[in-house]
VOGU-3710 file (C-alpha; in Angstrom, 3 decimals, decimal comma):
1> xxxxxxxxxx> -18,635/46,907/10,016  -21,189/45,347/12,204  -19,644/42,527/14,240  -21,701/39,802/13,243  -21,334/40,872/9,292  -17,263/40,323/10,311  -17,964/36,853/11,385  -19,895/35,321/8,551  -16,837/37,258/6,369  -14,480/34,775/8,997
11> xxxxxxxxxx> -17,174/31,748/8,362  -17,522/32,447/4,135  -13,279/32,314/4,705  -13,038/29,346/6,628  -14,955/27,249/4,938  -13,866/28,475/1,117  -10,223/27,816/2,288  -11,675/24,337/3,636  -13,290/23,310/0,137  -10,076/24,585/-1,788
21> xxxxxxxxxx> -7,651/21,948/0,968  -10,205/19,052/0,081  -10,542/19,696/-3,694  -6,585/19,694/-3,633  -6,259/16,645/-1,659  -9,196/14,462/-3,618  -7,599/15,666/-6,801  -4,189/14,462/-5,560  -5,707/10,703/-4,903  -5,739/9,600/-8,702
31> xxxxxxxxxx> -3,937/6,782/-9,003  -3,760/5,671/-5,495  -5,428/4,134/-2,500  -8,772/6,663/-3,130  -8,958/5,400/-6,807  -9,737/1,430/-6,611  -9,546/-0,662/-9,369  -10,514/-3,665/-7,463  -13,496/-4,936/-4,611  -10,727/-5,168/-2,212
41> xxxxxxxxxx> -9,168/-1,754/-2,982  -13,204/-0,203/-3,606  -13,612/-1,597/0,156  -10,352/-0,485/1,884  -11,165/3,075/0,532  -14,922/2,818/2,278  -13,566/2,276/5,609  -11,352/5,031/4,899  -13,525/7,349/3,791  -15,760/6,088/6,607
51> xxxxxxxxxx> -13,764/6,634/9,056  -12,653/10,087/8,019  -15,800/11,796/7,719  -16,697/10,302/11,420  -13,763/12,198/13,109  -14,013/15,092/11,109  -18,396/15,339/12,077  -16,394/15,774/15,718  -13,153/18,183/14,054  -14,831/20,351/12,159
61> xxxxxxxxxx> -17,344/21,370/14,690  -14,482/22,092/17,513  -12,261/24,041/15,207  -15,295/25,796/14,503  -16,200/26,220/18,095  -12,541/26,939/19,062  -13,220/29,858/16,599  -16,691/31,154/18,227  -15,586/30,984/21,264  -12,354/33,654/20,149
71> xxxxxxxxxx> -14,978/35,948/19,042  -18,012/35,835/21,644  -15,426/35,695/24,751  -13,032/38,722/23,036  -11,445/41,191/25,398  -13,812/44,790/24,445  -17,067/41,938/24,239  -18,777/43,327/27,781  -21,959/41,571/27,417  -20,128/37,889/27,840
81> xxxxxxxxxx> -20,934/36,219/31,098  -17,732/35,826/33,063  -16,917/33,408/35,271  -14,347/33,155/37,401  -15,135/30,897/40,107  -16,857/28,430/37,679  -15,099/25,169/38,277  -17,251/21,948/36,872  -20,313/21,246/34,869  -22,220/17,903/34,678
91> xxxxxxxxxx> -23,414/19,158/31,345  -19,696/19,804/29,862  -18,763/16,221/31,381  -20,652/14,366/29,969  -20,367/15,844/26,171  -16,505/15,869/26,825  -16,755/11,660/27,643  -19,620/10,720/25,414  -18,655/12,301/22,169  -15,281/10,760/21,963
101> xxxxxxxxxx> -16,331/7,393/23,586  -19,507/7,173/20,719  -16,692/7,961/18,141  -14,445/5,512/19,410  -17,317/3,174/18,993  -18,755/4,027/15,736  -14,741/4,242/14,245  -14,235/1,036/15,766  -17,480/-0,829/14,230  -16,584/0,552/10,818
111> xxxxxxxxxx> -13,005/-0,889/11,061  -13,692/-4,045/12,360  -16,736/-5,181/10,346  -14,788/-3,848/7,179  -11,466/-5,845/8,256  -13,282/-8,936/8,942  -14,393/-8,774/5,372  -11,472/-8,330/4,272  -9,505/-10,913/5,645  -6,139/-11,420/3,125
121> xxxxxxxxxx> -6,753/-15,284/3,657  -10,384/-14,878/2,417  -10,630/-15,968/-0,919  -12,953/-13,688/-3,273  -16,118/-14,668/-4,372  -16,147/-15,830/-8,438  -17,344/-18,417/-10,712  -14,091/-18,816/-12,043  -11,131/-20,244/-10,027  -8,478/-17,375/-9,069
131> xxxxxxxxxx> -5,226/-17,123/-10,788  -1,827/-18,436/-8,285  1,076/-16,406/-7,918  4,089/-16,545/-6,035  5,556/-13,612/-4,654  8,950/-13,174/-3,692  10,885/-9,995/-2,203  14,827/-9,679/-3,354  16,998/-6,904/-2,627  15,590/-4,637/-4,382
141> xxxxxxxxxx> 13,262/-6,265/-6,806  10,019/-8,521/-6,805  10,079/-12,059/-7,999  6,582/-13,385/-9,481  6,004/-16,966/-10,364  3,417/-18,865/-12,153  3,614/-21,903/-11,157  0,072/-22,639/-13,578  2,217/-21,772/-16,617  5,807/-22,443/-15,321
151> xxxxxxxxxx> 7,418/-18,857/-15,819  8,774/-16,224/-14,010  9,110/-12,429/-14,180  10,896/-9,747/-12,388  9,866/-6,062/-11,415  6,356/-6,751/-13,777  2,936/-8,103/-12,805  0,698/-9,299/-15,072  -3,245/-10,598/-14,552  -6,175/-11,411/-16,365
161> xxxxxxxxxx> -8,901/-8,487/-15,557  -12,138/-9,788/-13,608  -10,195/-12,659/-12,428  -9,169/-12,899/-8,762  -5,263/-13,380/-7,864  -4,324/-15,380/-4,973  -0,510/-14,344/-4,112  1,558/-17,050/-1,951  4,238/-14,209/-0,681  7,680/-14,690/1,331
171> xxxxxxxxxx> 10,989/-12,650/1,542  14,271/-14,055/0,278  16,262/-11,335/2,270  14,449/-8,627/4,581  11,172/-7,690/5,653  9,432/-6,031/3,298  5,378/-5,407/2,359  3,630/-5,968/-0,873  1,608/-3,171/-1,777  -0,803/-2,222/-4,955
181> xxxxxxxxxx> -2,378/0,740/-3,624  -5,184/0,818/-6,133  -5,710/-2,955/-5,441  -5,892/-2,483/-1,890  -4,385/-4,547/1,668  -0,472/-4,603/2,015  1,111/-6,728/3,443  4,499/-8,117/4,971  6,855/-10,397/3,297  8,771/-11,998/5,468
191> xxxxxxxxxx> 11,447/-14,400/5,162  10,734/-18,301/6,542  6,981/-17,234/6,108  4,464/-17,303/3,275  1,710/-14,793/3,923  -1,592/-14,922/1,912  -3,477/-12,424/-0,521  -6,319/-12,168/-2,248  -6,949/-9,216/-4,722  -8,719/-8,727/-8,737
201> xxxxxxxxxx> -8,733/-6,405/-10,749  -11,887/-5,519/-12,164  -10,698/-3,761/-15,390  -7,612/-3,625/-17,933  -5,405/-1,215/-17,222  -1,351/-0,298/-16,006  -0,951/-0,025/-11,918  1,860/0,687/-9,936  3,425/-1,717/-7,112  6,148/-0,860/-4,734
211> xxxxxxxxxx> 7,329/-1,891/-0,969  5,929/0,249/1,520  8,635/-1,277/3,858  12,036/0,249/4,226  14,931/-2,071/4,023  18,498/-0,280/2,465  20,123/1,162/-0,042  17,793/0,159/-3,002  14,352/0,995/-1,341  13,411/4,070/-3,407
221> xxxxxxxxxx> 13,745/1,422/-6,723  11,652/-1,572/-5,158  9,057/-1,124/-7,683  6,759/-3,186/-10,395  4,784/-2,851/-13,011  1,035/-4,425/-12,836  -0,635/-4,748/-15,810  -4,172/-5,768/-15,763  -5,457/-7,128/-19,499  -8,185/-9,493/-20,850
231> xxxxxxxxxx> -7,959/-12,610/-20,241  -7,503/-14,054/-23,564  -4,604/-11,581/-23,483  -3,055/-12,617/-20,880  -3,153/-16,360/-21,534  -1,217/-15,005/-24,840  1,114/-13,111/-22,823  2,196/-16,276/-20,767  2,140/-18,241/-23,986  4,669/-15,813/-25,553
241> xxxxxxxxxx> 6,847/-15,929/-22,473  6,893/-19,380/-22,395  7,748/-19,951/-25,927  10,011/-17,014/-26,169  14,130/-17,770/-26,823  14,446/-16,389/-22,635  16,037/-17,622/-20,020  15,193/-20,582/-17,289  15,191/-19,418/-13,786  17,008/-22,753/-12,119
251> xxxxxxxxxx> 19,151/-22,480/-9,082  22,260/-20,769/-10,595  19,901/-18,007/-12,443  18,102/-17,561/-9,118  21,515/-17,249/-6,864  22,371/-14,595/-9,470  19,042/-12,720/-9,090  19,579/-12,559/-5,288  22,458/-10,861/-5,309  21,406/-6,658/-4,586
261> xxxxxxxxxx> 20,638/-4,734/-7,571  19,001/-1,417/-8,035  16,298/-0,027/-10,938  16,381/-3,492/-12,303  14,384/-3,517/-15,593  11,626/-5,774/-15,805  12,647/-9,282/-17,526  10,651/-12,776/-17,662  11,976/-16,486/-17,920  10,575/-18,862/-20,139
271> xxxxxxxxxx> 10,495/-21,830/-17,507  10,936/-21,975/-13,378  12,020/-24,966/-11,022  8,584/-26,030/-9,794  9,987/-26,259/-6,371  12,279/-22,926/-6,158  9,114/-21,238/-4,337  9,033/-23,171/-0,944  12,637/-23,923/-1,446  12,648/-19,952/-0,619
281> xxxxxxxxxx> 9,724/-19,769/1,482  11,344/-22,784/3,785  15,086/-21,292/3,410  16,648/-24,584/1,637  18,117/-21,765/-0,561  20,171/-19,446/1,434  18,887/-15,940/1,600  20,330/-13,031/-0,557  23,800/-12,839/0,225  23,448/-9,298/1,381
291> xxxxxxxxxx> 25,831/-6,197/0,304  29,809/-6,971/-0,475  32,547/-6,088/2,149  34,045/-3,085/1,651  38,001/-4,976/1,787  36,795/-7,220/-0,982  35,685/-4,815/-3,022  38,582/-2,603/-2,686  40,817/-5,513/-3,114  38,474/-6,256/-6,545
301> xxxxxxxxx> 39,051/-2,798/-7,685  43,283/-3,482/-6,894  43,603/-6,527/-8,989  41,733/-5,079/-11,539  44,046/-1,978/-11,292  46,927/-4,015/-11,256  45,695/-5,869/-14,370  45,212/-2,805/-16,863  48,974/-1,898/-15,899
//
């Protein structure tokens, strides 16, 4: 075989195996940060995108080179110019700065103007006014609040579609982040804070929440529900939950809610103290009282012991 038929075979190789890696990977991105159902998400995935196929108009032309250069400079190649004195080049300087530095530039641009943009605290352009709620992170389990229709839910999210959300979000425990992938921007909720997000959804449909932030025993569970429905459905929803036979979250419900759980179902209450939001966000109400000492417990599981004998 001639030696240049044996490197298109390498080439025709190279880039089949290439095509199969990125039709696995783009098929692998339903459902998540590469399939927006929102502006913001639809943006974040831009710059993403953006800034991928910039580095890899520099990648895939070095591995490619990395390759040619295997093959032209191979030990039983005579013809190759060897040189072994050869020590700079004002030519191979000046690719070797520029290229990266113009990257660095165009990466940069793209990132910048697209995070400007995108400022959380930016509210979203729409005739009609955006929808509150208030976030809270427990261990391990989300608190929403309405404070427009006085109810609560835990470990479910539910907006109007085409309507844009703006989410008041603290910690009553940890750090944590808020994150709908398909909704685009996480961010941190932190306790004695209230950060500030601004997301829509721009169709119905069922999307998945979670903390992107580790923070003990009951990470792996930290997750919600976000439902995304018509608006006229969704004022029925919070009608229903409002009128439903549920319960109130008030201070006793809430101090019972802190307390760590895992996999906790998702539940709603019917009303909310009006004021348990930046009773949280300014720590009036102590944080989650954190896991149980081991002595305690073991002296629970005694008296109990004691008790059935």
């Amino acid at each position: 075989m001639r030696p240049s038929s044996q490197l298109g075979s390498v080439q025709r190789i190279l880039l089949i195996g290439f095509g199969a890696v990125t039709a696995a990977g783009i098929s692998g991105c339903s459902g998540g940060v590469l399939d927006p159902a929102g502006p913001v998400g639809a943006n974040d995935s831009k710059i993403l995108i953006d800034a991928t196929m910039i580095m890899l108009a520099i990648v895939i032309p070095t591995i490619l080179l990395a390759f040619w250069i295997a093959w032209k400079y191979r030990a039983w190649n005579t013809k190759a110019e060897y040189l072994p004195y050869w020590s700079y080049s004002g030519r191979v300087e000046a690719v070797v700065w520029s290229i990266p530095i113009l990257t660095i530039m165009f990466i940069g641009g793209v990132i910048w103007i697209g995070s400007n943009r995108l400022d959380p605290f930016r509210p979203l352009p729409s005739k009609v006014p955006p929808l509150e709620v208030q976030v809270v992170s427990l261990d391990w389990k989300w608190l929403f609040i309405y404070p427009q229709h006085g109810i609560a839910t835990v470990n479910q999210l539910v907006v109007p579609a085409g309507v844009p959300v703006h989410f008041s979000i603290t910690s009553a425990s940890v750090f944590n982040t808020f994150f709908v992938p398909r909704l685009g921007s996480m961010i941190y909720a932190m306790p004695g804070m209230v950060s500030q997000l601004n997301l829509q959804a721009d169709r119905p449909g069922v999307l998945f929440g979670l903390s992107g932030h580790f923070s003990g025993d009951g990470f792996s569970d930290m997750q919600f529900q976000v439902k995304s429905v018509p608006p006229p459905q969704f004022e029925a929803w919070a009608a229903g939950v409002k009128t439903a036979a549920g319960p109130a979250l008030d201070s006793p419900t809430y101090a019972k809610l802190a307390q760590q759980s895992q996999a906790v179902p998702p539940l709603a209450f019917r009303a909310v103290d009006p004021r348990l939001f930046l009773a949280i966000a300014s720590q009036k109400v102590p944080p989650g009282p954190g896991p149980e000492p081991e002595n305690s417990q073991h002296a629970g599981r005694e008296v109990s012991t004691g008790g059935r004998h």
